[in-house]
Biopython code that builds the backbone (N, CA, C, O; Angstrom):
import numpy as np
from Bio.PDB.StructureBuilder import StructureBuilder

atoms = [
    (1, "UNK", "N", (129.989, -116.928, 43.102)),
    (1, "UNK", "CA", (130.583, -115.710, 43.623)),
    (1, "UNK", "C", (131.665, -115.264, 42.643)),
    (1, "UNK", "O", (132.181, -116.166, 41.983)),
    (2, "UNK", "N", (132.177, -113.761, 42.404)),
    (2, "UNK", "CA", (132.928, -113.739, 40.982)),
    (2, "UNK", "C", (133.969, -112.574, 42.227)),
    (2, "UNK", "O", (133.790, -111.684, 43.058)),
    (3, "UNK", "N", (135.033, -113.356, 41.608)),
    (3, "UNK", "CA", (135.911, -112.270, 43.079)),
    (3, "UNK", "C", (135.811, -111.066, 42.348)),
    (3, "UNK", "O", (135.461, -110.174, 43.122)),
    (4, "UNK", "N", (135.980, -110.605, 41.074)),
    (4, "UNK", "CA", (136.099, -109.623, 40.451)),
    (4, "UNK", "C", (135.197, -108.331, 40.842)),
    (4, "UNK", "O", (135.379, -107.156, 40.521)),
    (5, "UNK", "N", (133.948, -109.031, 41.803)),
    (5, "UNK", "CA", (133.170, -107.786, 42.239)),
    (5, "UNK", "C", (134.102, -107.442, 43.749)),
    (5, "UNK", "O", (133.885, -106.404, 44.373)),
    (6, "UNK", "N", (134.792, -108.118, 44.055)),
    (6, "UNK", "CA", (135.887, -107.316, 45.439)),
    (6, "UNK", "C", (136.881, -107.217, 45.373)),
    (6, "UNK", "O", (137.606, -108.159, 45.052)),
    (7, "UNK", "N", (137.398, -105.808, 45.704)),
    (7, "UNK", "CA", (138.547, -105.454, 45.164)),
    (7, "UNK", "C", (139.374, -105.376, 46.422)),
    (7, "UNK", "O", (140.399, -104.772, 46.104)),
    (8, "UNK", "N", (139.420, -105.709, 47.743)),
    (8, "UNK", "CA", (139.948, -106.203, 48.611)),
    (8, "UNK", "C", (140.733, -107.346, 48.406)),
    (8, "UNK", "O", (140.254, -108.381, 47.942)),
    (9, "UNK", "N", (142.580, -107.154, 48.902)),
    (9, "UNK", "CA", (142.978, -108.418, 48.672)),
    (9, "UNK", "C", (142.945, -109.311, 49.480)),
    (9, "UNK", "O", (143.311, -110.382, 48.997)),
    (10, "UNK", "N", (142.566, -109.360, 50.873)),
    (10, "UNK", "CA", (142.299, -110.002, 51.937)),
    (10, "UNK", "C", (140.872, -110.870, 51.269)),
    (10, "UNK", "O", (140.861, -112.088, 51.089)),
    (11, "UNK", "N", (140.035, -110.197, 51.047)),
    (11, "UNK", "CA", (139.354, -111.296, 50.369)),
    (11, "UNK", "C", (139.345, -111.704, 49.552)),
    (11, "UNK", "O", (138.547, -112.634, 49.433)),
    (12, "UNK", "N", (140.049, -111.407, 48.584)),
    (12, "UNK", "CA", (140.534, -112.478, 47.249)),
    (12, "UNK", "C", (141.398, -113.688, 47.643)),
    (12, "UNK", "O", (141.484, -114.749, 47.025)),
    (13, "UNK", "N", (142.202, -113.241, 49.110)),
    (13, "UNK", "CA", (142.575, -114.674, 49.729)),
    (13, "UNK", "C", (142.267, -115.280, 50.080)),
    (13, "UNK", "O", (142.498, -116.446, 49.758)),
    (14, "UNK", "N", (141.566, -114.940, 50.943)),
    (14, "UNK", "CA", (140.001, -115.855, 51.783)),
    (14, "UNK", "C", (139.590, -116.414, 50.624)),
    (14, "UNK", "O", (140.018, -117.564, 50.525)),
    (15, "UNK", "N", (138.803, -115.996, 49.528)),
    (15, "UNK", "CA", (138.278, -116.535, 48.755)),
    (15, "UNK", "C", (139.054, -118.100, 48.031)),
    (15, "UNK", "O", (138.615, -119.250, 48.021)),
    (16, "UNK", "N", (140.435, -117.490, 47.442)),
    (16, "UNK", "CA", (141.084, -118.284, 47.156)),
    (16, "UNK", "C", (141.477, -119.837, 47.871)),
    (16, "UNK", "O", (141.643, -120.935, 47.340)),
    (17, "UNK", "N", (141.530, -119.479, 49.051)),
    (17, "UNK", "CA", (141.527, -120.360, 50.583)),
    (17, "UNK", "C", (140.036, -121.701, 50.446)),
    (17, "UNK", "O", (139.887, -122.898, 50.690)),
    (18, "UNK", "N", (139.234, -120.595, 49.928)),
    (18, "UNK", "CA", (138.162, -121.648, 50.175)),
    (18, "UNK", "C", (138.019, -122.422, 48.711)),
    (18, "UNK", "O", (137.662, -123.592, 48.841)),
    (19, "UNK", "N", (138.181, -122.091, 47.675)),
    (19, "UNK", "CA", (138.524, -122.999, 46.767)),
    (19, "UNK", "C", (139.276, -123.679, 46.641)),
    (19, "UNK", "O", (138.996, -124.591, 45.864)),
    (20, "UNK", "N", (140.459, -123.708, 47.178)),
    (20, "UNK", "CA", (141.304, -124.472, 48.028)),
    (20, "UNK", "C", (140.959, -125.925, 48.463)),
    (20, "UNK", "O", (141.432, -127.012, 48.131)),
    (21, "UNK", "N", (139.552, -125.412, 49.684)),
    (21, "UNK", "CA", (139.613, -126.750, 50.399)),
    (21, "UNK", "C", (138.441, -127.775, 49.894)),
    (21, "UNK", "O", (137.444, -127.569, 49.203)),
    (22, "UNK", "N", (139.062, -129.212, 50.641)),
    (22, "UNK", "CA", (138.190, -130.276, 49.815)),
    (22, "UNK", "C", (137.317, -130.546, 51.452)),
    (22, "UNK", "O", (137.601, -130.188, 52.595)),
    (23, "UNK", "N", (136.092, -131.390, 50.839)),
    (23, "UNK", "CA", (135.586, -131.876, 52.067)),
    (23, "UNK", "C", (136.025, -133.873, 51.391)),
    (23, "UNK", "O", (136.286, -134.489, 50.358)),
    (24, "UNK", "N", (135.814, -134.097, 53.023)),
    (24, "UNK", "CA", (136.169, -135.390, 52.578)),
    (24, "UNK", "C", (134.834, -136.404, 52.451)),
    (24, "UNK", "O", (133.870, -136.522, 53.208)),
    (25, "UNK", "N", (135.165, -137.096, 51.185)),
    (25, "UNK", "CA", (134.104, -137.555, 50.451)),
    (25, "UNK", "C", (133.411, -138.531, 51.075)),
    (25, "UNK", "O", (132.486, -138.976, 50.395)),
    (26, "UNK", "N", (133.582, -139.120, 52.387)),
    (26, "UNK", "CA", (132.606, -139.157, 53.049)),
    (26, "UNK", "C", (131.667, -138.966, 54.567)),
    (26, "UNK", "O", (130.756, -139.548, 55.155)),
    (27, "UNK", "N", (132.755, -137.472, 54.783)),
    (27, "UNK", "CA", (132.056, -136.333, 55.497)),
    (27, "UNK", "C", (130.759, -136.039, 53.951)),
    (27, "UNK", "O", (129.625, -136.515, 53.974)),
    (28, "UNK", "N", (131.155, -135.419, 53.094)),
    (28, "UNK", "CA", (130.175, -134.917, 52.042)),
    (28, "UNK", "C", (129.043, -135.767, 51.542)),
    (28, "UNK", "O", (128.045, -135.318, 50.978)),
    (29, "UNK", "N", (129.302, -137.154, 51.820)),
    (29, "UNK", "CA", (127.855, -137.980, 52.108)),
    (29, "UNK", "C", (127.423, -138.537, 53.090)),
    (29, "UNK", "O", (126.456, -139.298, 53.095)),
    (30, "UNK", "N", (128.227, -138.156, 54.228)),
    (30, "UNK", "CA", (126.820, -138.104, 55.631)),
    (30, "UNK", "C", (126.471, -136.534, 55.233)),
    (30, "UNK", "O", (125.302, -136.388, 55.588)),
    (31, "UNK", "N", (126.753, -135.799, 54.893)),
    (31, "UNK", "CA", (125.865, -134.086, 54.446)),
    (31, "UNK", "C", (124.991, -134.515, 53.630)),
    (31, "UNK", "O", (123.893, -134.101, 54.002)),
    (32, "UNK", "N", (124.921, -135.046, 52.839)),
    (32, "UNK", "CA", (124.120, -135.618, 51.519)),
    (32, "UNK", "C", (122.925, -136.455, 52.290)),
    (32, "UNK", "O", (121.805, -135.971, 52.450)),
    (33, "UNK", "N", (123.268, -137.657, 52.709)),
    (33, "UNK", "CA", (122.329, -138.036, 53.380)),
    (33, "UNK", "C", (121.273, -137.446, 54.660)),
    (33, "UNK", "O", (120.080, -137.598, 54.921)),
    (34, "UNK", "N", (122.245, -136.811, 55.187)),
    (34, "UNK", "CA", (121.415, -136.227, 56.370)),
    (34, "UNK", "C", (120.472, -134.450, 56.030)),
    (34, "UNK", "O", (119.787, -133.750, 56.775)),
    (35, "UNK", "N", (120.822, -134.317, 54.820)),
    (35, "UNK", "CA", (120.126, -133.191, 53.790)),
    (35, "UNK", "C", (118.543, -133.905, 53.333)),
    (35, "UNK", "O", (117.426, -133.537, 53.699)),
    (36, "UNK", "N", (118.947, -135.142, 52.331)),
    (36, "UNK", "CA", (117.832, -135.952, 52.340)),
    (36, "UNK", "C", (116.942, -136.598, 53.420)),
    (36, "UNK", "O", (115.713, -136.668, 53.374)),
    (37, "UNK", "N", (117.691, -137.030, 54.334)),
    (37, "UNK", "CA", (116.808, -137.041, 55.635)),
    (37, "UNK", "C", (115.462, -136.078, 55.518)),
    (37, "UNK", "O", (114.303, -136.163, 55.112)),
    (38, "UNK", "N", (116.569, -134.867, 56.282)),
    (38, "UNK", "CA", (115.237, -133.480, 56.527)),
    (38, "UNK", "C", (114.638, -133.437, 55.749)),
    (38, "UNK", "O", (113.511, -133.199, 56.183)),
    (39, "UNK", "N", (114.623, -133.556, 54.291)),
    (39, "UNK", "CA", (113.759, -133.060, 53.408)),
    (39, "UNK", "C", (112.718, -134.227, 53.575)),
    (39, "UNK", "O", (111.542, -133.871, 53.643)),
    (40, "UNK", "N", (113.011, -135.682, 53.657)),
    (40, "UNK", "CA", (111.797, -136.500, 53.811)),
    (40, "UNK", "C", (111.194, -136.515, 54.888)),
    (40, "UNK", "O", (109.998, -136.807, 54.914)),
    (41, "UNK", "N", (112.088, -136.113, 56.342)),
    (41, "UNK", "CA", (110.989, -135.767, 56.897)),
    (41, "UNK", "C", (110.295, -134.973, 57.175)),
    (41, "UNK", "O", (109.470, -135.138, 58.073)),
    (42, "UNK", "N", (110.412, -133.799, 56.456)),
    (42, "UNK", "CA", (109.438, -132.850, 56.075)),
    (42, "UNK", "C", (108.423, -133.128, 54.949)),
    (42, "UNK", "O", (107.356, -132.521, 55.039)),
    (43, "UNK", "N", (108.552, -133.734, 54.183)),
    (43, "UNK", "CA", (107.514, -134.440, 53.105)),
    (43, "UNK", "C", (106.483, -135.695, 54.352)),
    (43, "UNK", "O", (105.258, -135.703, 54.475)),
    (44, "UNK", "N", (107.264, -136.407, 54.931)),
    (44, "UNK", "CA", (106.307, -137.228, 56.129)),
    (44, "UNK", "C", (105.197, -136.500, 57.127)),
    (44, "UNK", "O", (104.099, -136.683, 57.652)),
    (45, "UNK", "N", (106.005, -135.784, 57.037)),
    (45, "UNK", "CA", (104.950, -134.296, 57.997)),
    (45, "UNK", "C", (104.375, -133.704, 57.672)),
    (45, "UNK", "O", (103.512, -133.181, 58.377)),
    (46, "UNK", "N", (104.534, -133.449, 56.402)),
    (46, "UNK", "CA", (103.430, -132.593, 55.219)),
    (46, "UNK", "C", (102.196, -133.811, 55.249)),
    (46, "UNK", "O", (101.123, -133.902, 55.846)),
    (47, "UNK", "N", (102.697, -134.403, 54.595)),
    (47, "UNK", "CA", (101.419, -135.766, 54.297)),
    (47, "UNK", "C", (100.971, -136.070, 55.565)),
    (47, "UNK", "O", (99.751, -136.186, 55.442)),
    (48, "UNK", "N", (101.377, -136.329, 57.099)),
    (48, "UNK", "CA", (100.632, -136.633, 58.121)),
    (48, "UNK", "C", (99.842, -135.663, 58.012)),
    (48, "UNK", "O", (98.659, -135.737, 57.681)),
    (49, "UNK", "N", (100.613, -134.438, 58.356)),
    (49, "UNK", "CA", (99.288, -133.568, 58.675)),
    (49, "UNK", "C", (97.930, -132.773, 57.368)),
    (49, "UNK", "O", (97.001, -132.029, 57.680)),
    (50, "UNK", "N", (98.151, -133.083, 56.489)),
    (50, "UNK", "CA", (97.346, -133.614, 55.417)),
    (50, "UNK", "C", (96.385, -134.809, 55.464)),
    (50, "UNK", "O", (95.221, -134.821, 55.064)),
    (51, "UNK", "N", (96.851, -135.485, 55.842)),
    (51, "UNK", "CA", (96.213, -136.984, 56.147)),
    (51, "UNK", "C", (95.307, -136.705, 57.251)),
    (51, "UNK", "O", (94.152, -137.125, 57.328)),
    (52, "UNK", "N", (96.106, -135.723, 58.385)),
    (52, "UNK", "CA", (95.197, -135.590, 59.311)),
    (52, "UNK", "C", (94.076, -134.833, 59.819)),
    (52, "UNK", "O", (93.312, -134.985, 60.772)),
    (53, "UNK", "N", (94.272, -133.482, 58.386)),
    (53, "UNK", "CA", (93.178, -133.115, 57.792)),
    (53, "UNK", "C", (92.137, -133.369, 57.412)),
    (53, "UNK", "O", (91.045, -132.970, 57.818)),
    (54, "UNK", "N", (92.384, -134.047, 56.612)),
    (54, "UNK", "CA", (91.327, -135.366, 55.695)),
    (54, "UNK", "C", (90.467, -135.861, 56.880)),
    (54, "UNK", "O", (89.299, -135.476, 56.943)),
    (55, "UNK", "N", (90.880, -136.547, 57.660)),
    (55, "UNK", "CA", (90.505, -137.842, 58.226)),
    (55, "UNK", "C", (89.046, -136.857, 59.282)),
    (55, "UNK", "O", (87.887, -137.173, 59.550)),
    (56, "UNK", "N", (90.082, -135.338, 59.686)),
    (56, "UNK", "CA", (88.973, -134.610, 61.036)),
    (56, "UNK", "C", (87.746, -133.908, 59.661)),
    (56, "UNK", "O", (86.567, -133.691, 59.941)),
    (57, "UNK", "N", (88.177, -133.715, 58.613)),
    (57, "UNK", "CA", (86.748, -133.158, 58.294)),
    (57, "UNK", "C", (85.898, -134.281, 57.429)),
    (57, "UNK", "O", (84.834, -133.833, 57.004)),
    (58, "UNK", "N", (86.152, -135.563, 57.114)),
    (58, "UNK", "CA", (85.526, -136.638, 57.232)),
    (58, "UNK", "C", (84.721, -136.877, 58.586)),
    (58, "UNK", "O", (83.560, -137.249, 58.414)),
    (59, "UNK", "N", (85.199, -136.706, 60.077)),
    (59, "UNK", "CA", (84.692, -136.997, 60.580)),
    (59, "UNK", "C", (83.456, -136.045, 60.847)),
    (59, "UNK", "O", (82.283, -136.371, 61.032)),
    (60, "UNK", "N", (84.124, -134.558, 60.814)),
    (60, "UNK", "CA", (83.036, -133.442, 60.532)),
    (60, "UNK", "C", (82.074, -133.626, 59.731)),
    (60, "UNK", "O", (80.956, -133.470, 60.223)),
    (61, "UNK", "N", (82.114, -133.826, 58.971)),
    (61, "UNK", "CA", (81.079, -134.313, 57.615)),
    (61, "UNK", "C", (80.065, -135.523, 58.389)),
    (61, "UNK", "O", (79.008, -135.735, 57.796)),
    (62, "UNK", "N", (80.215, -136.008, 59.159)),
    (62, "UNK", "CA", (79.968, -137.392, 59.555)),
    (62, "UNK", "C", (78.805, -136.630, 60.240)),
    (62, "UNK", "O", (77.694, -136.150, 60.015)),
    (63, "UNK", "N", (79.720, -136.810, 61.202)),
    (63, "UNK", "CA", (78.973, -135.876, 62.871)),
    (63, "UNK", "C", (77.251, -134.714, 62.586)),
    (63, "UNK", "O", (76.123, -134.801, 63.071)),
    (64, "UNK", "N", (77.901, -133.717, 61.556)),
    (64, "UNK", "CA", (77.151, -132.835, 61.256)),
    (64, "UNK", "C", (75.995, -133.070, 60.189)),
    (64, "UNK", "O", (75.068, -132.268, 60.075)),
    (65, "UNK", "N", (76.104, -134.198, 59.429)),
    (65, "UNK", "CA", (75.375, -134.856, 58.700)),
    (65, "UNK", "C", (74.058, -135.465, 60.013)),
    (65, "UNK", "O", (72.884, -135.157, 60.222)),
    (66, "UNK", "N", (74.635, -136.049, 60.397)),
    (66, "UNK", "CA", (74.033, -137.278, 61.878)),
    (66, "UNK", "C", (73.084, -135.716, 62.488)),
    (66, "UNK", "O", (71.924, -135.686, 62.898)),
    (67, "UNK", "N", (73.765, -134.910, 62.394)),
    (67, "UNK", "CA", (72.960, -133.526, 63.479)),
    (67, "UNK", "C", (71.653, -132.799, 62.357)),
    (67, "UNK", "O", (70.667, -132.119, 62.642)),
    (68, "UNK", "N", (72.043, -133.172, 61.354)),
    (68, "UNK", "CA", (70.805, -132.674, 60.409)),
    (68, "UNK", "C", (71.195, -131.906, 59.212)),
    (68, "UNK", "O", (70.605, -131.595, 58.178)),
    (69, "UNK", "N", (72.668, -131.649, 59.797)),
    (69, "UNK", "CA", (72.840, -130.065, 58.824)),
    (69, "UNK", "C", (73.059, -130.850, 57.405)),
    (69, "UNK", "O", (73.814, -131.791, 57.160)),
    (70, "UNK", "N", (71.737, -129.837, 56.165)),
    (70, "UNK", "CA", (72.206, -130.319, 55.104)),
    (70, "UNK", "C", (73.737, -129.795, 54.158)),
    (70, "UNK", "O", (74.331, -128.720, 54.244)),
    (71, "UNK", "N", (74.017, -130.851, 53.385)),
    (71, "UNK", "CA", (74.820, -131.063, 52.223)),
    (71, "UNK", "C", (75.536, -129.362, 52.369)),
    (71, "UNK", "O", (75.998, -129.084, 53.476)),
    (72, "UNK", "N", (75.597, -128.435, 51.415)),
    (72, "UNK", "CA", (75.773, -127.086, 51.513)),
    (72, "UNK", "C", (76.446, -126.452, 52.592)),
    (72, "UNK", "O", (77.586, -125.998, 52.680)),
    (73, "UNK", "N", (75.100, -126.547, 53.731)),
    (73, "UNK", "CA", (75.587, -126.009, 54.926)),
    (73, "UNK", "C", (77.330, -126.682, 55.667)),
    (73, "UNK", "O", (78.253, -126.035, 56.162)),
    (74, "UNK", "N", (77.214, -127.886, 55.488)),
    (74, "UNK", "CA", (78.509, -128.521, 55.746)),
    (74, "UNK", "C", (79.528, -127.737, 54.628)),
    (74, "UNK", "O", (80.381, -126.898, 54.918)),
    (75, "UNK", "N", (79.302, -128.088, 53.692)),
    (75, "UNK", "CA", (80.400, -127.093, 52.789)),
    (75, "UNK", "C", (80.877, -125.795, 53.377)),
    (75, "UNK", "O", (82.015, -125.358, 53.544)),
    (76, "UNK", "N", (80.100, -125.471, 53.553)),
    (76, "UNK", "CA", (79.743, -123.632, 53.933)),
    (76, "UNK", "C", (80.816, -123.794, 55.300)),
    (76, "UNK", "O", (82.036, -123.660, 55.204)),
    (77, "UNK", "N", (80.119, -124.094, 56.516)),
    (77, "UNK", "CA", (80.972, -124.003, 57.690)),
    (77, "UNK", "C", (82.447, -125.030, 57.753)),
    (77, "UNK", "O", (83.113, -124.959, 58.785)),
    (78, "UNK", "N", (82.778, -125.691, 56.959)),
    (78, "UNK", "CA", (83.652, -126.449, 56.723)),
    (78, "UNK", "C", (84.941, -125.662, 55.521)),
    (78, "UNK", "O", (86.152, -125.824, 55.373)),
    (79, "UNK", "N", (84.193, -125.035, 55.038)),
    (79, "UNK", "CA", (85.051, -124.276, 54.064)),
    (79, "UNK", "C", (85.313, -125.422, 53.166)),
    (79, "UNK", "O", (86.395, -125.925, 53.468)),
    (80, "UNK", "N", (84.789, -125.973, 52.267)),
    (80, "UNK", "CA", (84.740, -127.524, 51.822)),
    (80, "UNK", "C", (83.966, -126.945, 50.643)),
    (80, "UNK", "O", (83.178, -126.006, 50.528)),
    (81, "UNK", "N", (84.648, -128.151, 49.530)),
    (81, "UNK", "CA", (83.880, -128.334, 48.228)),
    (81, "UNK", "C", (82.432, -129.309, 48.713)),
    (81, "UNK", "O", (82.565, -130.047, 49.689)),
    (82, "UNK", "N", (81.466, -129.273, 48.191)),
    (82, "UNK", "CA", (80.092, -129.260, 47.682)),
    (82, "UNK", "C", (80.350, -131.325, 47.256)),
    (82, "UNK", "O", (79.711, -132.307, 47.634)),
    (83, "UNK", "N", (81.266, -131.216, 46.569)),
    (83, "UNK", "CA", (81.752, -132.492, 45.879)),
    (83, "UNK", "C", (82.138, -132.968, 46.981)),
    (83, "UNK", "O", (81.633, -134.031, 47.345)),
    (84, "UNK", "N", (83.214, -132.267, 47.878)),
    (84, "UNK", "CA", (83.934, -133.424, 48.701)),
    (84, "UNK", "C", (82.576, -134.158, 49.798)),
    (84, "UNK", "O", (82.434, -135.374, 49.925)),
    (85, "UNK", "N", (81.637, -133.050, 50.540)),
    (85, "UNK", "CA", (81.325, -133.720, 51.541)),
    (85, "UNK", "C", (79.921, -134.663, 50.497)),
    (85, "UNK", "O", (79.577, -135.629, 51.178)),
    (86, "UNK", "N", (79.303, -134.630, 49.468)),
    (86, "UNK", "CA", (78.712, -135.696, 49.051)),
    (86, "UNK", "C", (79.456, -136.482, 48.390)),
    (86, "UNK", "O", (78.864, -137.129, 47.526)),
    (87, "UNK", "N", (80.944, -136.714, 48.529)),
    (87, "UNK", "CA", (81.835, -138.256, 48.404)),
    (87, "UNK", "C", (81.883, -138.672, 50.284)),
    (87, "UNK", "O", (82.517, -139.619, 50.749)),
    (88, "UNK", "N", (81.348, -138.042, 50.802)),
    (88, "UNK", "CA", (81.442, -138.793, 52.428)),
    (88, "UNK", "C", (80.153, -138.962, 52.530)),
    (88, "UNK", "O", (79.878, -140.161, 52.592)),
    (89, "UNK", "N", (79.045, -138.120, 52.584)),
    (89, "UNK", "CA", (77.631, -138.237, 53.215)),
    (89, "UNK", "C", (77.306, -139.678, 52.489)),
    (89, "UNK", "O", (76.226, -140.237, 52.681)),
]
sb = StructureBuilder()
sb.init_structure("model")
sb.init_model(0)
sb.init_chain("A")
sb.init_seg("    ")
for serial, (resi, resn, name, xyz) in enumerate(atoms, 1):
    if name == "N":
        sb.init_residue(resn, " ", resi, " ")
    sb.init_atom(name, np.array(xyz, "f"), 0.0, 1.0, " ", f" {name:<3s}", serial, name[0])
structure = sb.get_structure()
């Protein structure tokens, strides 16, 4: 932020105010840690539900194979690479 774009002196104090203050260094690493938290468990949740992707059109592939439908056609209604469902069939 560059105070120089406000020409208000009320906020050049405010501003000043907040450069001012410290956080205490370890308030600022439970923030740190609990920042990293969320972010991993949003990476855990990405990959479950990735994982849990995987696992239902494996089983799709399975099922619809067992019902007749050829190779292709699974691609096709699966919205699936050609490659992936003949690494399952």
């Amino acid at each position: 932020m560059d105070e120089d774009d406000y020409h208000d002196d009320l906020l050049h104090s405010i501003i000043g105010r907040i450069k001012k203050q410290t956080i205490n260094p370890a308030l600022l690493a439970e923030i740190k840690d609990a920042a990293a938290w969320d972010i991993a468990k949003a990476q855990f949740r990405q990959e479950g539900i990735e994982q849990g992707i995987e696992q239902q059109q494996i089983l799709m592939i399975k099922r619809l194979s067992k019902q007749g439908f050829n190779q292709e056609t699974i691609a096709t209604m699966l919205d699936i690479s050609i490659k992936k469902v003949k690494g399952v069939s």
